[in-house]
C-alpha positions as CSV (number, residue, x, y, z in Angstrom):
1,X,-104.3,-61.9,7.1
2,X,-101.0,-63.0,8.0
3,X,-99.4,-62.4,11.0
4,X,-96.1,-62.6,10.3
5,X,-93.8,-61.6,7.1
6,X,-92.4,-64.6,5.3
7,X,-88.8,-65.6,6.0
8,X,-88.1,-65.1,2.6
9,X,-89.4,-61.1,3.4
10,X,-87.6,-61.0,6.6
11,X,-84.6,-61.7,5.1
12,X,-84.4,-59.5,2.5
13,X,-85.6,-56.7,5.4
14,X,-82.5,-57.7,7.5
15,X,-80.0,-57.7,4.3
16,X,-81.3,-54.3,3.7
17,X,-81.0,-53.3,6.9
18,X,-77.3,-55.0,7.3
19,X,-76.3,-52.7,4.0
20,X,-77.8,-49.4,5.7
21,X,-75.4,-50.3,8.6
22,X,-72.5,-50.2,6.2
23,X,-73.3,-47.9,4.6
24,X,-74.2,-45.3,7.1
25,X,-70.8,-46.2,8.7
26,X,-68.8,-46.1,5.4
27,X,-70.5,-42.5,5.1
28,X,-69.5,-41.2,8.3
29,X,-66.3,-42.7,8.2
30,X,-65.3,-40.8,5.0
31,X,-66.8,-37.7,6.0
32,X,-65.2,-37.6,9.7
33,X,-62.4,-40.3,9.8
34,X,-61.3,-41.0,6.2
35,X,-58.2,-42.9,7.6
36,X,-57.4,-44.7,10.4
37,X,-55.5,-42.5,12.0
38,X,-58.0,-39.6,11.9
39,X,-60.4,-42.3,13.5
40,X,-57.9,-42.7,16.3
41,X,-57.4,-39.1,16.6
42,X,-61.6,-38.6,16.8
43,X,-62.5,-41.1,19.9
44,X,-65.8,-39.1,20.1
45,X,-66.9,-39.5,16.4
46,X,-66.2,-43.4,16.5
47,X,-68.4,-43.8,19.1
48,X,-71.2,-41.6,17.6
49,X,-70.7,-44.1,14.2
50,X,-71.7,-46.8,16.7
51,X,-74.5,-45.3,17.8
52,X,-75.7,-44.4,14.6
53,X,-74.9,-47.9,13.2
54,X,-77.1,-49.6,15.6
55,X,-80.4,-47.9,14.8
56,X,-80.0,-48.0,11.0
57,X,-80.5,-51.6,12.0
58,X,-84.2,-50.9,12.8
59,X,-84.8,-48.5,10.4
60,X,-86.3,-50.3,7.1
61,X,-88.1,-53.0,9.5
62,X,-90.0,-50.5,11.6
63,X,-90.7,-48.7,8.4
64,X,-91.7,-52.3,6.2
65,X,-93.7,-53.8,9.5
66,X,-95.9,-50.5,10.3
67,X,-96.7,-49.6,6.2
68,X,-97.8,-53.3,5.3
69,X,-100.2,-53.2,8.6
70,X,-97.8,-56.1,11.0
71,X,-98.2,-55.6,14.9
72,X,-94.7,-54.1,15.9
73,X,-95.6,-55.8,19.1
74,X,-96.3,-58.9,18.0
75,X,-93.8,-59.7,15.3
76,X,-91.0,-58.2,17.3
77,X,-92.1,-60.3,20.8
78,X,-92.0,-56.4,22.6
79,X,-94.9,-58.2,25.2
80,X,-92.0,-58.4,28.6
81,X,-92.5,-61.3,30.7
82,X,-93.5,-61.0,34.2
83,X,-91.0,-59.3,36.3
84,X,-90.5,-62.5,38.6
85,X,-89.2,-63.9,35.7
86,X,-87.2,-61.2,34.2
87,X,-85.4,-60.4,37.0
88,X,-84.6,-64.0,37.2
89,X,-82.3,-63.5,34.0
90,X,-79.9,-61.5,36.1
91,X,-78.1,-64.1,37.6
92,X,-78.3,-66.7,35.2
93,X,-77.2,-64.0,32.9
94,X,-73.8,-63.9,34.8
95,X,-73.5,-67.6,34.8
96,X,-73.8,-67.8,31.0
97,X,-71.2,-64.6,30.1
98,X,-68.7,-66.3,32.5
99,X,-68.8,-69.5,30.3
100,X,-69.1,-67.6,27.2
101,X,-65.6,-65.7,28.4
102,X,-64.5,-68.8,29.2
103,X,-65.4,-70.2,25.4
104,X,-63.8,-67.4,24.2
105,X,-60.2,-68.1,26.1
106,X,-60.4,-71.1,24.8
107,X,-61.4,-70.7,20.9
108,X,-58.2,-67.8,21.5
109,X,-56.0,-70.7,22.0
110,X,-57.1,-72.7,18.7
111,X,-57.7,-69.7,16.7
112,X,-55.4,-66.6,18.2
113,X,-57.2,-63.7,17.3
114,X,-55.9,-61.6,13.8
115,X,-53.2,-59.1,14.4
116,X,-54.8,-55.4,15.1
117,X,-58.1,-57.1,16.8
118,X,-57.5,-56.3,20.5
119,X,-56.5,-52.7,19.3
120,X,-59.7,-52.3,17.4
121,X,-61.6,-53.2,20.5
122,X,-59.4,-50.9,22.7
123,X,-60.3,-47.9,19.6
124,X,-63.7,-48.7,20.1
125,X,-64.9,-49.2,23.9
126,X,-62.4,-47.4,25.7
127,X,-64.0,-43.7,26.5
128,X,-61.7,-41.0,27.0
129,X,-64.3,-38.4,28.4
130,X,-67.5,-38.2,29.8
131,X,-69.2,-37.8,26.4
132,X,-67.2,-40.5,25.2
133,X,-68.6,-42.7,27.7
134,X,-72.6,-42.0,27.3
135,X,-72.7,-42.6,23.6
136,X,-70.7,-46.1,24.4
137,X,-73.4,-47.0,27.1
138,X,-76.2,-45.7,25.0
139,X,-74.8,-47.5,22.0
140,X,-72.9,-50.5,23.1
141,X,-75.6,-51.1,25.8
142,X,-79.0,-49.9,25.2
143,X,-79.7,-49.3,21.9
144,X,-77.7,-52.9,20.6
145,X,-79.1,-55.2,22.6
146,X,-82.7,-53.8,22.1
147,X,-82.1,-53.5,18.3
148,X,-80.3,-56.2,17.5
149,X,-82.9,-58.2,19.9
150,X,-85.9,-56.9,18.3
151,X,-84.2,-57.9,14.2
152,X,-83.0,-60.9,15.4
153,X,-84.6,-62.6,18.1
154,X,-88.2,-60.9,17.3
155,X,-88.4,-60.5,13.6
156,X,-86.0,-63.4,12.3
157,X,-86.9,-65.6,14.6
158,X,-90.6,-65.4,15.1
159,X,-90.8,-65.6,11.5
160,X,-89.2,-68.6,11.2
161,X,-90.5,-70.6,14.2
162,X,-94.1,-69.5,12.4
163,X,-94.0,-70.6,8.6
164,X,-90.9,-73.6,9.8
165,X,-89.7,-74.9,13.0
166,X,-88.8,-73.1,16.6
167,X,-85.2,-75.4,16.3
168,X,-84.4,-73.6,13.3
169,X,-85.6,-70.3,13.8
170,X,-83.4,-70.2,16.9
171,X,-79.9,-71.8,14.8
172,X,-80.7,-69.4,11.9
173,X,-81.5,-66.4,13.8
174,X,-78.1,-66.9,15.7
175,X,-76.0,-67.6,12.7
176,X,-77.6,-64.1,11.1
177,X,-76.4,-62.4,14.0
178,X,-73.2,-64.0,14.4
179,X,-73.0,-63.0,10.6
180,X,-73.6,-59.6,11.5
181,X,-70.4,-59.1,13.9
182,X,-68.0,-60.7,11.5
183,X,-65.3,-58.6,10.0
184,X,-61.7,-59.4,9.2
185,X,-60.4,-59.4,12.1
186,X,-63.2,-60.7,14.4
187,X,-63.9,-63.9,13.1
188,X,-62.5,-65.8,16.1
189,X,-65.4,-64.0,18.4
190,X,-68.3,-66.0,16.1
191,X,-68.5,-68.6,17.4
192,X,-69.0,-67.5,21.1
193,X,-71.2,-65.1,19.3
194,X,-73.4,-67.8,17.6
195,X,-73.7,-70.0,21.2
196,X,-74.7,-67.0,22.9
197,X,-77.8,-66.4,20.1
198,X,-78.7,-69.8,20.8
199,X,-79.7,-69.0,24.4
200,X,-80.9,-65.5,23.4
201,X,-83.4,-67.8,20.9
202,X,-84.4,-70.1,23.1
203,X,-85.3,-67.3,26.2
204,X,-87.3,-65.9,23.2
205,X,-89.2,-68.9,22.3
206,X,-89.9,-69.9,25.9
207,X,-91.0,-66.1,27.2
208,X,-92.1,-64.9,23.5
209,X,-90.2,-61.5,24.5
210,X,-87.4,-60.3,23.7
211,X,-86.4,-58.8,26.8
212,X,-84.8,-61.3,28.7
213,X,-82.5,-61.6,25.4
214,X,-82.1,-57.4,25.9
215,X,-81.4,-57.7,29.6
216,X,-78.6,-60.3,29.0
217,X,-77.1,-58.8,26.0
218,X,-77.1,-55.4,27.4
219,X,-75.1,-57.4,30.5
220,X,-73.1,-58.7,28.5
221,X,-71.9,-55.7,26.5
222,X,-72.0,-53.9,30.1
223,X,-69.2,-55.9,31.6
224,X,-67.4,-55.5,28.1
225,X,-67.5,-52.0,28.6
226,X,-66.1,-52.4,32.3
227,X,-63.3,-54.4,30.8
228,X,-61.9,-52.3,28.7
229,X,-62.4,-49.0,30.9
230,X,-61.4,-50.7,34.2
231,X,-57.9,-51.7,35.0
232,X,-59.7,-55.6,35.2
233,X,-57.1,-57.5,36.7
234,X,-56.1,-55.1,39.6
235,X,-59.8,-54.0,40.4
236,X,-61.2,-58.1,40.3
237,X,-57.7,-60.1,41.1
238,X,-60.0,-62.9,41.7
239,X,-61.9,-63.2,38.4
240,X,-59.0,-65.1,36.8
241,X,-56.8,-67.8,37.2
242,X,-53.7,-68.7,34.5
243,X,-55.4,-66.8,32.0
244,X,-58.3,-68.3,32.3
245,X,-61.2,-67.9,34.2
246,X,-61.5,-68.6,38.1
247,X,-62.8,-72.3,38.3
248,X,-64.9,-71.9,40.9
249,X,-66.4,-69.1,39.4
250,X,-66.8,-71.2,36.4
251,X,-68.6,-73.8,38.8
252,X,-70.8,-71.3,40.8
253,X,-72.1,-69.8,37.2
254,X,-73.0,-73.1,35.6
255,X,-75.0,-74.4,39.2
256,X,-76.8,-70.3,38.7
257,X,-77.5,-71.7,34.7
258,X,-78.8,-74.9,35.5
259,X,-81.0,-73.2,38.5
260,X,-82.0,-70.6,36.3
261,X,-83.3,-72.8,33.3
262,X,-84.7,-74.7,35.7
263,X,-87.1,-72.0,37.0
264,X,-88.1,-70.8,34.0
265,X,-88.7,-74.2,32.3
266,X,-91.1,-75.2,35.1
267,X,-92.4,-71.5,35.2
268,X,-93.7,-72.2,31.5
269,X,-94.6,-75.3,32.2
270,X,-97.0,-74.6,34.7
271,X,-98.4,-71.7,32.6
272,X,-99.0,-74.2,29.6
């Protein structure tokens, strides 16, 4: 009995899933926002789309995994970790997304972002109301990094690492999911993207949960959301320096990084 689908299986379950995520979105957007100025002028229904968008990611998995008899548990790594551990991810969580922000200054230099980018984001994270505001935090935050954890980290992954090697499950599963936030005018962000899976992958191989990945990419997305809703600059004067960010911030995060992989390497180690 086999434990986990093939990759061959998986992939065509996250294509499928990737196409439901258009196409719900491509639905909704012609129904409620068939231009882009109706989608400007309908904040709430942009962020509903979101929402929506991220669970038609899990949809035909959970459906495939439970009718051909797979543990949901087991192929997507639900098992947590122990909470002395988990918790541990907080901090070294902040290191890494200052380094990633840092990453993507830089790649901004080399490859300035396409024209209408920034404004998308702005379309898409600022919330005008209340309502506005819980769909982005139940969206952006909760139900992404869990879904997107669970496809990618749990079912791509673990697939992968089983039936070929843990070094390329963790490069592949990263590239899908760098794939996955690639559009026209976001392919600058990809490569951030794609060195921020391959942590994800590795916390994924090391715990075999996916909830260290969740915690840090619902962090991530978190302080996104503060960005865009917060005037940044005026509320955290000291997070940046020359438009970049604060160097010994920069400093203090990668001695929390190296601490934190630290702990949980010999954590494992001792376990094993």
């Amino acid at each position: 009995e086999k434990i986990y689908p093939t990759p061959v299986e998986t992939f065509l379950l996250i294509l499928g899933s990737m196409l439901l995520f258009f196409t719900v979105s491509m639905i909704m957007m012609s129904i409620f926002a068939p231009s882009p100025e109706a989608l400007r002028n309908t904040p709430l229904v942009a962020k509903l789309m979101l929402l929506l968008g991220e669970l038609s990611l899990g949809v035909i998995p959970v459906i495939y995994l439970y009718r051909r008899g797979y543990s949901l548990s087991v192929v997507l790594r639900l098992p947590g970790p122990p909470p002395i551990i988990l918790w541990r991810f907080v901090p070294l969580g902040l290191g890494l997304i200052l380094w990633l922000d840092e990453a993507d200054r830089l790649i901004r230099l080399i490859f300035p972002p396409p024209e209408g980018y920034d404004r998308l984001m702005e379309e898409t994270m600022v919330a005008g109301s209340l309502p506005e505001l819980l769909l982005l935090i139940l969206g952006a935050v909760v139900v992404a990094g869990i879904v997107e954890e669970a496809i990618f980290r749990g079912l791509l992954q673990a697939s992968l690492e089983h039936y070929i090697n843990v070094t390329r499950g963790v490069i592949y599963s990263s590239v899908g999911w760098a794939v996955l936030h690639l559009s026209d005018v976001s392919y600058h962000v990809t490569i951030p993207i794609f060195l921020f899976g391959i942590c994800l992958g590795y916390f994924a191989w090391r715990t075999g949960s996916i909830w260290p990945g969740v915690l840090l990419h619902a962090m991530n997305n978190g302080i996104a959301l503060l960005f865009y809703n917060l005037p940044f600059q005026e509320t955290f004067p000291w997070y940046e320096w020359r438009g970049h960010v604060n160097p010994l911030l920069l400093f203090l995060g990668l001695i929390v990084v190296i601490r934190g992989f630290q702990y949980v390497e010999a954590y494992y180690a001792r376990e094993t």
